[in-house]
Structures are given as structure tokens and as C-alpha cells.
mmCIF file as Biopython writes it, N, C-alpha, C and O atoms, coordinates in Angstrom:
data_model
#
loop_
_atom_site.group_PDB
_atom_site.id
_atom_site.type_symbol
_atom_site.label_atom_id
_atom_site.label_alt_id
_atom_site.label_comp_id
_atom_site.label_asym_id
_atom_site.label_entity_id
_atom_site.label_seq_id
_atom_site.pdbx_PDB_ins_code
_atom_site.Cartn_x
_atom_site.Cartn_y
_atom_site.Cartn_z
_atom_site.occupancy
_atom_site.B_iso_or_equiv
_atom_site.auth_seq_id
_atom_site.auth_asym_id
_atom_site.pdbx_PDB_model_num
ATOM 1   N N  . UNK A ? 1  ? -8.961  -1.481  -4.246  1.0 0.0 1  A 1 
ATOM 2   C CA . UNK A ? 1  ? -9.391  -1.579  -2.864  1.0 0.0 1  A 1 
ATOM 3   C C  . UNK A ? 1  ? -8.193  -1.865  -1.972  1.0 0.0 1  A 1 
ATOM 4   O O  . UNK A ? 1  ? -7.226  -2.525  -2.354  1.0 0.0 1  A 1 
ATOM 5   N N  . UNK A ? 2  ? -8.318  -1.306  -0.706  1.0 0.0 2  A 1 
ATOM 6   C CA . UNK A ? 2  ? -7.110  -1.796  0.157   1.0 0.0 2  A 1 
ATOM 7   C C  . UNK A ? 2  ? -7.180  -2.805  0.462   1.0 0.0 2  A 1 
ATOM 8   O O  . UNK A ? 2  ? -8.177  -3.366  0.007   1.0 0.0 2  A 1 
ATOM 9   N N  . UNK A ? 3  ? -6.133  -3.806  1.493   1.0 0.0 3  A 1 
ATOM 10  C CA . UNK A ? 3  ? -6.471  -5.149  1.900   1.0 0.0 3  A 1 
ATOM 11  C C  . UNK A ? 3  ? -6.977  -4.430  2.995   1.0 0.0 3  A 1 
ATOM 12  O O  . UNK A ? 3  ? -6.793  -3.264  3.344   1.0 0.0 3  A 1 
ATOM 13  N N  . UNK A ? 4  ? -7.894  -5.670  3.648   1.0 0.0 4  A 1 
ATOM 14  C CA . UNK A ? 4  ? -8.728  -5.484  4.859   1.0 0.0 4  A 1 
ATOM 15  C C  . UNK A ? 4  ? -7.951  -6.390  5.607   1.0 0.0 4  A 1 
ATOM 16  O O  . UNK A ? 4  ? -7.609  -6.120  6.758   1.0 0.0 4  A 1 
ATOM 17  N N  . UNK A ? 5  ? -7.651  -7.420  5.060   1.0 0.0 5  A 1 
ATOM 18  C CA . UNK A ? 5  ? -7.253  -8.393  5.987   1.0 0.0 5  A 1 
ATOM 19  C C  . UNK A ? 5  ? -5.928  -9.013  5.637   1.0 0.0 5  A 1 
ATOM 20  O O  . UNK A ? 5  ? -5.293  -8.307  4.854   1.0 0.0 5  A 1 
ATOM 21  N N  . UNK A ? 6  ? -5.288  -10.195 6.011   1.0 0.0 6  A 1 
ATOM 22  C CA . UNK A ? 6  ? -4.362  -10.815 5.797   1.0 0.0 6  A 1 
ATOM 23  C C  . UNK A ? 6  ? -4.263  -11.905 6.060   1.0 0.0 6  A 1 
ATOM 24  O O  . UNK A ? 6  ? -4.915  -12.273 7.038   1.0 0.0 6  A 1 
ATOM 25  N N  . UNK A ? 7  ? -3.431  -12.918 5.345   1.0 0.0 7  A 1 
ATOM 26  C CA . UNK A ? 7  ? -3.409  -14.544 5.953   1.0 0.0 7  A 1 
ATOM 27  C C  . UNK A ? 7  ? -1.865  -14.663 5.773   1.0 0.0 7  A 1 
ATOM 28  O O  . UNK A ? 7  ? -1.185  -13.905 5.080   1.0 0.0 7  A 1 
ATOM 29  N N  . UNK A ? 8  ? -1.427  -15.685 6.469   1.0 0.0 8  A 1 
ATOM 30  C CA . UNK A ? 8  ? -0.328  -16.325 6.325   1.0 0.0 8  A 1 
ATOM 31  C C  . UNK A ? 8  ? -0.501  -17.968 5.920   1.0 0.0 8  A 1 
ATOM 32  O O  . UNK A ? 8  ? -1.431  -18.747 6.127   1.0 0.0 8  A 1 
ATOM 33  N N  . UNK A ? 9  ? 0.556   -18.108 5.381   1.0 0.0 9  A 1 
ATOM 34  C CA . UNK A ? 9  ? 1.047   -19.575 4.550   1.0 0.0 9  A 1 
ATOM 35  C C  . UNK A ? 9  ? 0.073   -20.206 5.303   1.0 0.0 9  A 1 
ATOM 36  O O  . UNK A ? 9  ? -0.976  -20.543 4.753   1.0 0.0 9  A 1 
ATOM 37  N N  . UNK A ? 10 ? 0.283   -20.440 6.610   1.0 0.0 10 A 1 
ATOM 38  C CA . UNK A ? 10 ? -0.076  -21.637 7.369   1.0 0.0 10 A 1 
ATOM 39  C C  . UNK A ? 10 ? -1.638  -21.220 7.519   1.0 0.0 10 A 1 
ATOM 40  O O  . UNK A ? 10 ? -2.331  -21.972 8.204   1.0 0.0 10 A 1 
ATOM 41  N N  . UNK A ? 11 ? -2.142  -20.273 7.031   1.0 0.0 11 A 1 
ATOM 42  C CA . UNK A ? 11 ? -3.674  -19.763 7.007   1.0 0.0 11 A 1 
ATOM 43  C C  . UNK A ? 11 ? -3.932  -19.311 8.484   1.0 0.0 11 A 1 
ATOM 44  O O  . UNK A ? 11 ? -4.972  -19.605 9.072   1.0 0.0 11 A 1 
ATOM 45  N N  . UNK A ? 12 ? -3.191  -18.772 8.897   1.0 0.0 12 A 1 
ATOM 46  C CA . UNK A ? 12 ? -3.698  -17.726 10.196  1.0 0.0 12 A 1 
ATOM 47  C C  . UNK A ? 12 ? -3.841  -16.057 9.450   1.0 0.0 12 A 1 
ATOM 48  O O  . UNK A ? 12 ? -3.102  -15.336 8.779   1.0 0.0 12 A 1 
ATOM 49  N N  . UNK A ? 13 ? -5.372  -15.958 10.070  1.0 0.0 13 A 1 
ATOM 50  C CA . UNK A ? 13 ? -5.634  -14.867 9.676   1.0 0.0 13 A 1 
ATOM 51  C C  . UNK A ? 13 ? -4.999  -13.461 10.415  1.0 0.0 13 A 1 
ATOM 52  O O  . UNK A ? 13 ? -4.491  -13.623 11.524  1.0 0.0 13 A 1 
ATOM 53  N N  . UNK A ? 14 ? -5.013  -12.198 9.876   1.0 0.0 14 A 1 
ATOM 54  C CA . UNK A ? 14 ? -4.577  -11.284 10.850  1.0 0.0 14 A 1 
ATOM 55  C C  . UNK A ? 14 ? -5.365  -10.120 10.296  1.0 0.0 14 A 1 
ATOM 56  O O  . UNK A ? 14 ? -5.055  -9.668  9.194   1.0 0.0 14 A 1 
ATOM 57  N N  . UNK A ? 15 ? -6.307  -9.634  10.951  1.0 0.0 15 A 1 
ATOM 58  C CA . UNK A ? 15 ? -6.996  -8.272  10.672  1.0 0.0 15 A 1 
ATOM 59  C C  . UNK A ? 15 ? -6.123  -6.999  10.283  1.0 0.0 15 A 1 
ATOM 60  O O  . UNK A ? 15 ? -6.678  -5.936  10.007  1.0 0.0 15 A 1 
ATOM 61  N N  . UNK A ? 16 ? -5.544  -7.057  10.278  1.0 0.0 16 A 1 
ATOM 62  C CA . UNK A ? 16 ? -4.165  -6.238  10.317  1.0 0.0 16 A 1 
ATOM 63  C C  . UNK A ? 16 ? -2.242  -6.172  9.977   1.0 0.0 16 A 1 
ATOM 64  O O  . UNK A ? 16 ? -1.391  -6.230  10.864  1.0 0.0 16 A 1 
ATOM 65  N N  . UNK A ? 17 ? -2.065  -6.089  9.025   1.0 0.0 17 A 1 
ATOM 66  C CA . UNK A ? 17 ? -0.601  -6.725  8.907   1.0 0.0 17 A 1 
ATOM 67  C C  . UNK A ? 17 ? 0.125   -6.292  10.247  1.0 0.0 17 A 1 
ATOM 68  O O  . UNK A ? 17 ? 0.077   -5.135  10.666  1.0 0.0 17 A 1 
ATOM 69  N N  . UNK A ? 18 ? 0.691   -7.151  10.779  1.0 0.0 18 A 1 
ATOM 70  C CA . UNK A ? 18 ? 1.903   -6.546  11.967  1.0 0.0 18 A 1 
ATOM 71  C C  . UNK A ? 18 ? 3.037   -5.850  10.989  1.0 0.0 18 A 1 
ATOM 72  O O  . UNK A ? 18 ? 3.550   -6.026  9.883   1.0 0.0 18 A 1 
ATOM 73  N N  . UNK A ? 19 ? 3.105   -4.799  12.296  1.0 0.0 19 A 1 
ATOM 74  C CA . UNK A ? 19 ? 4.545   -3.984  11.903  1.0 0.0 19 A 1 
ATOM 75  C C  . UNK A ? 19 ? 5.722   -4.327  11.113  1.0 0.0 19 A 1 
ATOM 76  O O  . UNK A ? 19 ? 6.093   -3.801  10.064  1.0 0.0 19 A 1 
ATOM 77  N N  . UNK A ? 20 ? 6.306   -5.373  11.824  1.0 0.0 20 A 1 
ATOM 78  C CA . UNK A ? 20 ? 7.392   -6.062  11.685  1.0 0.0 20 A 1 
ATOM 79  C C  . UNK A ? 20 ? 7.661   -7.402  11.633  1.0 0.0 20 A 1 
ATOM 80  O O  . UNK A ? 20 ? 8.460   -8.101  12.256  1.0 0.0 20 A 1 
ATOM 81  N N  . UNK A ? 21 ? 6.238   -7.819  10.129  1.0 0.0 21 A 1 
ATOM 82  C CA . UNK A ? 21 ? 6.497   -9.258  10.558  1.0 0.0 21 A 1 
ATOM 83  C C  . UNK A ? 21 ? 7.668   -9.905  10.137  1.0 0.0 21 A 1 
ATOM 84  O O  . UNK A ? 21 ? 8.554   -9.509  9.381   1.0 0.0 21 A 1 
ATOM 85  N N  . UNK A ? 22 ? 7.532   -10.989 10.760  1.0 0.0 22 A 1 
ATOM 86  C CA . UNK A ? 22 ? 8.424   -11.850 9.800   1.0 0.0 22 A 1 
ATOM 87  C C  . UNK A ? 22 ? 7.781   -13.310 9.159   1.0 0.0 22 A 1 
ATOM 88  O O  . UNK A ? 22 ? 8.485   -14.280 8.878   1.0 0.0 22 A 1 
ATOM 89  N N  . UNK A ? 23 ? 6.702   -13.267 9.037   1.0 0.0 23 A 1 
ATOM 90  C CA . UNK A ? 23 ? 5.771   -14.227 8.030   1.0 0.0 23 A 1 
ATOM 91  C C  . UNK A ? 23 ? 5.323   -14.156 7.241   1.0 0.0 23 A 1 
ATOM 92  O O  . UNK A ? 23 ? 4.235   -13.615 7.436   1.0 0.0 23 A 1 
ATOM 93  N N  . UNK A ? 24 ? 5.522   -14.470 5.986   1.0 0.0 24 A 1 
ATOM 94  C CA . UNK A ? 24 ? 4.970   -14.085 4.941   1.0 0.0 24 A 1 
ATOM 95  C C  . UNK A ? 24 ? 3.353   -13.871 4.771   1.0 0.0 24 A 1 
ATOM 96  O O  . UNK A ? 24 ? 2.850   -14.993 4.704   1.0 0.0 24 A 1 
ATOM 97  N N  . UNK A ? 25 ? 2.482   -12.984 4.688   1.0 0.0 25 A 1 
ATOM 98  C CA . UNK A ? 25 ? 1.617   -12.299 4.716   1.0 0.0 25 A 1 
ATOM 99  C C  . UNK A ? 25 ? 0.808   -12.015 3.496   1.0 0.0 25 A 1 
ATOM 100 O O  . UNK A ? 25 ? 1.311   -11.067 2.893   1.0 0.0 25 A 1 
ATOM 101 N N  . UNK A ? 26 ? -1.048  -12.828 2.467   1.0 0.0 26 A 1 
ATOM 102 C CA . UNK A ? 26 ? -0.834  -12.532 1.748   1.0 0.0 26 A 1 
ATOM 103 C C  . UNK A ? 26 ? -2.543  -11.591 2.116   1.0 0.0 26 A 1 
ATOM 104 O O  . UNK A ? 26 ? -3.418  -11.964 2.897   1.0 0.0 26 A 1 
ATOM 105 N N  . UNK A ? 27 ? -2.538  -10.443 1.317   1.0 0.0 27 A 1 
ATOM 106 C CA . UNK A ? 27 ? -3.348  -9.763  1.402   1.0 0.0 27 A 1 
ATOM 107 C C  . UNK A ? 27 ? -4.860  -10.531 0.886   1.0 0.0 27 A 1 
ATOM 108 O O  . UNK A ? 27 ? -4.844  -11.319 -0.060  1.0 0.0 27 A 1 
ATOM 109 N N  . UNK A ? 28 ? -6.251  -10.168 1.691   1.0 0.0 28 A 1 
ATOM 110 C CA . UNK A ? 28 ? -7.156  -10.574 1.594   1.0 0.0 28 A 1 
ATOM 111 C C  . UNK A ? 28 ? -7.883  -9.089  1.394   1.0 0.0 28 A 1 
ATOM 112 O O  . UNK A ? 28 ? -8.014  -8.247  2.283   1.0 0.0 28 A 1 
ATOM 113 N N  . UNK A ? 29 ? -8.380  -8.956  -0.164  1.0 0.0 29 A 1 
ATOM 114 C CA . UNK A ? 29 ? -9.077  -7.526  -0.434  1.0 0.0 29 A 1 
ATOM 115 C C  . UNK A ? 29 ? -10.710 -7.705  -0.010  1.0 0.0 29 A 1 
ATOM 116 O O  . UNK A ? 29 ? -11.455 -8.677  -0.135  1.0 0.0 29 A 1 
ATOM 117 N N  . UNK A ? 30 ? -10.938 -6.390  0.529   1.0 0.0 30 A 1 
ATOM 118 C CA . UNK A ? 30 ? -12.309 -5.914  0.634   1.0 0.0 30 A 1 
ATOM 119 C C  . UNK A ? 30 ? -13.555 -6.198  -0.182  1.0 0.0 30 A 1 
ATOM 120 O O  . UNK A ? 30 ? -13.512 -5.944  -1.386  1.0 0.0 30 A 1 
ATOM 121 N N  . UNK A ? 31 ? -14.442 -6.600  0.245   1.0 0.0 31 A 1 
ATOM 122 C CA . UNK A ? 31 ? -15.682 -7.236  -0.640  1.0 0.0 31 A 1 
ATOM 123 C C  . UNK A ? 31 ? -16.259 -5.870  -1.141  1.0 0.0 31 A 1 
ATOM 124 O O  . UNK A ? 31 ? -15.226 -5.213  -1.009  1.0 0.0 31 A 1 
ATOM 125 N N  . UNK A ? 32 ? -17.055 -5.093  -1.560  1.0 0.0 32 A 1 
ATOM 126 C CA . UNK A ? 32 ? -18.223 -4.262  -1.047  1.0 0.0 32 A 1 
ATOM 127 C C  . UNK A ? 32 ? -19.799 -5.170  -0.932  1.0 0.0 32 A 1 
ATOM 128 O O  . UNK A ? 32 ? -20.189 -6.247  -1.381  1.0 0.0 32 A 1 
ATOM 129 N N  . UNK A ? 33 ? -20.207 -4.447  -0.365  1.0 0.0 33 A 1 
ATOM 130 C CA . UNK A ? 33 ? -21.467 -5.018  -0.350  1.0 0.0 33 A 1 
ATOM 131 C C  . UNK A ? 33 ? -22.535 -4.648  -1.084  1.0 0.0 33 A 1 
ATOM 132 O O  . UNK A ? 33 ? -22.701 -3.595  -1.700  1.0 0.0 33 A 1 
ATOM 133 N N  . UNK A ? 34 ? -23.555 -5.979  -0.934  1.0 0.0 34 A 1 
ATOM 134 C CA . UNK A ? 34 ? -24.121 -6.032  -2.241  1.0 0.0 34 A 1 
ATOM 135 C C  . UNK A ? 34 ? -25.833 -5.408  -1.816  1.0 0.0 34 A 1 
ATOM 136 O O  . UNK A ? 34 ? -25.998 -5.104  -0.635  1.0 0.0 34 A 1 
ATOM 137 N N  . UNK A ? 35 ? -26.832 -5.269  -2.622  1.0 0.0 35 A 1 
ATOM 138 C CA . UNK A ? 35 ? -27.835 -4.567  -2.254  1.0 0.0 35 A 1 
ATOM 139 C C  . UNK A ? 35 ? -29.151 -6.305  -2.295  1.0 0.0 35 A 1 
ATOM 140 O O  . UNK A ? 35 ? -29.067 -7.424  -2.801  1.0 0.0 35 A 1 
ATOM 141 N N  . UNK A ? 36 ? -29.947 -5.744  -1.654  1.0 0.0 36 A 1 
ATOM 142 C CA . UNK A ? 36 ? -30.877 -6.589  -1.431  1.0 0.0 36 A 1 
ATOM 143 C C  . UNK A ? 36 ? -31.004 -7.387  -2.527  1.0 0.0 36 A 1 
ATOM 144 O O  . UNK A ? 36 ? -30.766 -8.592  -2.612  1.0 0.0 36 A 1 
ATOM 145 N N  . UNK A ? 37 ? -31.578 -6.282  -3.744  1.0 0.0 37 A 1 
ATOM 146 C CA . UNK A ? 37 ? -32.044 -6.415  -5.021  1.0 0.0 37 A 1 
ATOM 147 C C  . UNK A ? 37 ? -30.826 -7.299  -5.860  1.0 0.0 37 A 1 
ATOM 148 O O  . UNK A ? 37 ? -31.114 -8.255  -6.580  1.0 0.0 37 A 1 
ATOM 149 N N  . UNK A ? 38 ? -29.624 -6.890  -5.676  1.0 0.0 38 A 1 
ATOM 150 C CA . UNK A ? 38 ? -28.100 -7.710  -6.807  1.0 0.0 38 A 1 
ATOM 151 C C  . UNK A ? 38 ? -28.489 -8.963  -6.215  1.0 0.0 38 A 1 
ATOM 152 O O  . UNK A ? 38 ? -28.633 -9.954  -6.931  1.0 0.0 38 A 1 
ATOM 153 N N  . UNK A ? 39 ? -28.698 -9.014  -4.802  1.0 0.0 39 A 1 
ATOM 154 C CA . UNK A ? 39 ? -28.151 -10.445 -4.308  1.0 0.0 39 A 1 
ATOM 155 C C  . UNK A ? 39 ? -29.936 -11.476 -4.752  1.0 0.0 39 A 1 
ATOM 156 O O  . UNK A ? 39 ? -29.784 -12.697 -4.728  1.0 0.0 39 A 1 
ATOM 157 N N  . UNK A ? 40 ? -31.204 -11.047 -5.056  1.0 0.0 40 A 1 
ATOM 158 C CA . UNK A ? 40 ? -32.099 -11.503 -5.436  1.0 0.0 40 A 1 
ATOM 159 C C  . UNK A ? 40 ? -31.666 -11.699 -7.215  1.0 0.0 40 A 1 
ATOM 160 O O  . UNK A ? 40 ? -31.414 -12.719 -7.857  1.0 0.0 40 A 1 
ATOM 161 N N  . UNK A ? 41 ? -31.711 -10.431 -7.573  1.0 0.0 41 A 1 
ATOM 162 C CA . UNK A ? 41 ? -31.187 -11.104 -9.206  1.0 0.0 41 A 1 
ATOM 163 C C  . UNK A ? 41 ? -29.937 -12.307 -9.406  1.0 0.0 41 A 1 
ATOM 164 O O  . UNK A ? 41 ? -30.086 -13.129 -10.311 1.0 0.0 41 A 1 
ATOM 165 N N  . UNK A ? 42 ? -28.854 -12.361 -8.629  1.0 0.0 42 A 1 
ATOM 166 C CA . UNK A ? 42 ? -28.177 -13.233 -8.277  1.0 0.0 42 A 1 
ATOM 167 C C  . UNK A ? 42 ? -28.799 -14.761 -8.240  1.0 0.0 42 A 1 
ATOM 168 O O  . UNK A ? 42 ? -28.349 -15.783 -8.757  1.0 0.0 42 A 1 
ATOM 169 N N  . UNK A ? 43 ? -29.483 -14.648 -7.786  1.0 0.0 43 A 1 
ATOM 170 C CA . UNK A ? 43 ? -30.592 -15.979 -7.143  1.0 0.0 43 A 1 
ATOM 171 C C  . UNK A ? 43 ? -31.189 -16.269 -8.255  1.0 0.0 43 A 1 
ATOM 172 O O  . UNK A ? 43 ? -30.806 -17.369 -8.654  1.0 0.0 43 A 1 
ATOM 173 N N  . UNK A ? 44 ? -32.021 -15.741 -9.001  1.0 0.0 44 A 1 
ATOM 174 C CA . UNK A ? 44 ? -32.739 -15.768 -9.763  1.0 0.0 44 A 1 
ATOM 175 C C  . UNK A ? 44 ? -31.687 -16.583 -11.320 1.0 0.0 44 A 1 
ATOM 176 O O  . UNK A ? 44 ? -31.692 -17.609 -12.000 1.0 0.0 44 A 1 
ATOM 177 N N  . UNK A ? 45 ? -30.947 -15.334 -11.198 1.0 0.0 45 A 1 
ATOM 178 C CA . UNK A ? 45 ? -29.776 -16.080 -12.408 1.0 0.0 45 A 1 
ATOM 179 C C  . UNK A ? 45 ? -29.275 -17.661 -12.238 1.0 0.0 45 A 1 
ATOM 180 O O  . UNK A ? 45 ? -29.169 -18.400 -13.217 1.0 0.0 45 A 1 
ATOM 181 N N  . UNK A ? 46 ? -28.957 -18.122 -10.776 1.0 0.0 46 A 1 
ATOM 182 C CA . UNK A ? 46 ? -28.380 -19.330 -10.773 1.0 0.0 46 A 1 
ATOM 183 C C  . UNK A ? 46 ? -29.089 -20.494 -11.274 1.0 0.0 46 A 1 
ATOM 184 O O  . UNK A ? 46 ? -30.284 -20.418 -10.991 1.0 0.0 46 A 1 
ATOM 185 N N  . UNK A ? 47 ? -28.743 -21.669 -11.995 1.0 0.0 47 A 1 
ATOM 186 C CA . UNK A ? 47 ? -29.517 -22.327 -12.352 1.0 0.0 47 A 1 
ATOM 187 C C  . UNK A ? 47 ? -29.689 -23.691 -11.213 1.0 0.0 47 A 1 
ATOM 188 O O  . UNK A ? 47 ? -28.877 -23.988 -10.337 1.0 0.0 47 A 1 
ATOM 189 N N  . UNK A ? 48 ? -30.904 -24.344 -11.503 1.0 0.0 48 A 1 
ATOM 190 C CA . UNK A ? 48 ? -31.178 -25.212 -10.573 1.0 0.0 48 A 1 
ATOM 191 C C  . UNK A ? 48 ? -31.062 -24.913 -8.813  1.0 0.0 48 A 1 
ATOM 192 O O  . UNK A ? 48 ? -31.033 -25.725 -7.887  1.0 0.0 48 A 1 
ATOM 193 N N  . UNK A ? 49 ? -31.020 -23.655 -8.805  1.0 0.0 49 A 1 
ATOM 194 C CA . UNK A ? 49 ? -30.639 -23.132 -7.442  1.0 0.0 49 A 1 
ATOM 195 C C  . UNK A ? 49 ? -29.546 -23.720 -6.782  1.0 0.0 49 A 1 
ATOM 196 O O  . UNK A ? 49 ? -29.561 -23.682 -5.551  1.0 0.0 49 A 1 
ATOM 197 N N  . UNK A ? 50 ? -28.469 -24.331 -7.435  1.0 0.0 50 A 1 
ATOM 198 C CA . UNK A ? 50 ? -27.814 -24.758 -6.761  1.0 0.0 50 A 1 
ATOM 199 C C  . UNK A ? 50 ? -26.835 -24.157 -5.800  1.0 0.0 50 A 1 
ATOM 200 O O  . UNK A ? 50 ? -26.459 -23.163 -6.421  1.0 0.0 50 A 1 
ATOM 201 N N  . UNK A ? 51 ? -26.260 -24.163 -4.766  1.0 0.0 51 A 1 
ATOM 202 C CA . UNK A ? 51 ? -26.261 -23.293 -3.749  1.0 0.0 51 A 1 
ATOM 203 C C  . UNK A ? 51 ? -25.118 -22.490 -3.541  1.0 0.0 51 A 1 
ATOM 204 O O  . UNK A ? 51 ? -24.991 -21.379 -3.026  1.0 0.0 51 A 1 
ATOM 205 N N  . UNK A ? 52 ? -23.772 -23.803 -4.383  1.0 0.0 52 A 1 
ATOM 206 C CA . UNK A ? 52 ? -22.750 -23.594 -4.711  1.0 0.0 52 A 1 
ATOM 207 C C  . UNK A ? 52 ? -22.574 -22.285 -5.765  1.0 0.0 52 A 1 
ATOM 208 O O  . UNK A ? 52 ? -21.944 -21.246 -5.568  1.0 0.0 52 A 1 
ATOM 209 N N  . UNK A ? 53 ? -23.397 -22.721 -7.025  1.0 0.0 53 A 1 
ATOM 210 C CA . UNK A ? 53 ? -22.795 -21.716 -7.891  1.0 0.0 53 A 1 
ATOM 211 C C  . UNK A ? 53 ? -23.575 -20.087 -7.446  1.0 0.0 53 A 1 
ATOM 212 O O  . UNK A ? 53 ? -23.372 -18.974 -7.931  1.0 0.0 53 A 1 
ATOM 213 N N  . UNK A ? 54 ? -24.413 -20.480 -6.450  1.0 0.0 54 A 1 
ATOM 214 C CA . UNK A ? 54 ? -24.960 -19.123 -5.966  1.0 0.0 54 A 1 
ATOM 215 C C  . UNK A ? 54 ? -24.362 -18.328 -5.090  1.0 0.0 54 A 1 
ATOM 216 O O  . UNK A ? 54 ? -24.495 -17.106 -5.143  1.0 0.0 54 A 1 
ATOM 217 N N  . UNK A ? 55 ? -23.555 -19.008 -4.086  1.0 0.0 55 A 1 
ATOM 218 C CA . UNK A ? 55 ? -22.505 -18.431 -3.354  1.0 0.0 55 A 1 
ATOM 219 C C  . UNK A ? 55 ? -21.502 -18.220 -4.058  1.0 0.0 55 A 1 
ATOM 220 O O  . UNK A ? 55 ? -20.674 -17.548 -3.443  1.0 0.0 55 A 1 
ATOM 221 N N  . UNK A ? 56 ? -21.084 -18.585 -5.440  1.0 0.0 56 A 1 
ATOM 222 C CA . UNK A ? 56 ? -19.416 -18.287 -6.326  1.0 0.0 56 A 1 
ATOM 223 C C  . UNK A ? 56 ? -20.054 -17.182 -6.787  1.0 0.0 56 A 1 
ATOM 224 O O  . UNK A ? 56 ? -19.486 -16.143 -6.449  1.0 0.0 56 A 1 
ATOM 225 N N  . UNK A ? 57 ? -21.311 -16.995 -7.626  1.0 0.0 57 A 1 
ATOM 226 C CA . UNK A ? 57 ? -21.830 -15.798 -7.936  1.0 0.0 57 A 1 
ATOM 227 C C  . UNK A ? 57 ? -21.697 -14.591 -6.881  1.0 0.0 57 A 1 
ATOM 228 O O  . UNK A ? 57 ? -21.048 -13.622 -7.276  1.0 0.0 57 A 1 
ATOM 229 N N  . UNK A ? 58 ? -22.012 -14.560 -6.126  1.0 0.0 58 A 1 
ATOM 230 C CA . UNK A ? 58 ? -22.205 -13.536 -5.055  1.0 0.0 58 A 1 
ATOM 231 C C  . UNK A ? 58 ? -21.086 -13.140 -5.013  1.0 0.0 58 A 1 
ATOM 232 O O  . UNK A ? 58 ? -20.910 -11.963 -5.327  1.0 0.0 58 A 1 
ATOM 233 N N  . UNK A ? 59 ? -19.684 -14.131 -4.532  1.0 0.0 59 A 1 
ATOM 234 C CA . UNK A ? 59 ? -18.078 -13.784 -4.395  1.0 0.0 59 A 1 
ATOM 235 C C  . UNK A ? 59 ? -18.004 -12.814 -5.314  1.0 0.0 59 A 1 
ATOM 236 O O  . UNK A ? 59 ? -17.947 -11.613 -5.047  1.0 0.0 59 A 1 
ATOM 237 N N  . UNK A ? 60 ? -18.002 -13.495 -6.867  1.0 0.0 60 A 1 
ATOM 238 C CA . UNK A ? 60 ? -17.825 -12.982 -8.084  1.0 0.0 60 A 1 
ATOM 239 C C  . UNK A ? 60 ? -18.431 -11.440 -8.014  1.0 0.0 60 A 1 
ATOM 240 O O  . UNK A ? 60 ? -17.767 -10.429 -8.242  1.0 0.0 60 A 1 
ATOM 241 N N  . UNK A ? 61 ? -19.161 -11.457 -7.825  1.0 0.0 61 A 1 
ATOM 242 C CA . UNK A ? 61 ? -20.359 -9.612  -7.819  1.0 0.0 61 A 1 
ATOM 243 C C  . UNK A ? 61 ? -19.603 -9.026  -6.830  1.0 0.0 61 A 1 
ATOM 244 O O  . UNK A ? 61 ? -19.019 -7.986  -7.131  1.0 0.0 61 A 1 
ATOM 245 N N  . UNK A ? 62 ? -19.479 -9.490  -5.654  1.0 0.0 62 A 1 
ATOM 246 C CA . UNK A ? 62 ? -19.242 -8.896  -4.272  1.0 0.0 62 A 1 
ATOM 247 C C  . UNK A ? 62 ? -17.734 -8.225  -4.595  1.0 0.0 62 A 1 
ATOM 248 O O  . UNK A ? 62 ? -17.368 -7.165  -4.087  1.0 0.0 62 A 1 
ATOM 249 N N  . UNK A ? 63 ? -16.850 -9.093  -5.607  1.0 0.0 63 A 1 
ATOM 250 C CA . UNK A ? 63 ? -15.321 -8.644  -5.774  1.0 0.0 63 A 1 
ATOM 251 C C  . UNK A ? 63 ? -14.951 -7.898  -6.850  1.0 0.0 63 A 1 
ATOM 252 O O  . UNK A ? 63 ? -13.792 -7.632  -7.167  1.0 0.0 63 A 1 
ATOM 253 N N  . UNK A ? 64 ? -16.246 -7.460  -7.578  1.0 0.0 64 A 1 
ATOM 254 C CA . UNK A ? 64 ? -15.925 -6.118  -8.539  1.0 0.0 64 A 1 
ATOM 255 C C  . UNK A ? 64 ? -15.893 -5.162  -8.203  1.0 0.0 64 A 1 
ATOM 256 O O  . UNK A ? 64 ? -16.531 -4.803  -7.213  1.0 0.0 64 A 1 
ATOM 257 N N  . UNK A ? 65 ? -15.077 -4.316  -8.952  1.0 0.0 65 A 1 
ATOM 258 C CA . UNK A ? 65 ? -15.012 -2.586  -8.398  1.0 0.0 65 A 1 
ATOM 259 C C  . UNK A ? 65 ? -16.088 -1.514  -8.794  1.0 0.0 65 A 1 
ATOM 260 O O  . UNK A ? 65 ? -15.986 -0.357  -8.385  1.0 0.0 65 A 1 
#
């Protein structure tokens, strides 16, 4: 996937790498998105519903190719 986005050290984001930066810049890759149904089986899988490991799940799904 390409990067979509970018951050620097100091965590400023940039939608876009500048031309000519001079800050070190580290790439933030593209999620795809997930379908109604992944993100319900998702739910279903987490245990105790806890909310945390349901949002790391989702990351996790959301950042495969």
C-alpha cells in the first residue's frame, strides 16, 4: 500500500510529504476498509467485549493486504 499520510518525530501530522522537507518524516500506511459483516464477526470474536482488544482487532484486520 502507499503511505497516505505522514508524521514527524515531534508527531505533526502531514497529509502529504512536502517536497523538500527537511524533517524527518515517517510514513503512515493506508487502512482498507472493512465490511459491515468483518467488523460484526470482529465483535463477536472479542472476548468479554472488551473494547480495547476490539479496537486492536479491527487495526489488526483493517492493516492486512
Amino acid at each position: 500500500m502507499k503511505p497516505s499520510a505522514y508524521i514527524s518525530d515531534g508527531g505533526i501530522l502531514f497529509k502529504e510529504s512536502p517536497p523538500d522537507s527537511m524533517i524527518k518524516l515517517t510514513p503512515l500506511y493506508a487502512m482498507r476498509e472493512l465490511t459491515d459483516r468483518e467488523i460484526m464477526e470482529l465483535y463477536c470474536m472479542t472476548s468479554n467485549n472488551d473494547p480495547l482488544e476490539f479496537a486492536r482487532a479491527i487495526l489488526r484486520k483493517a492493516s492486512e493486504k
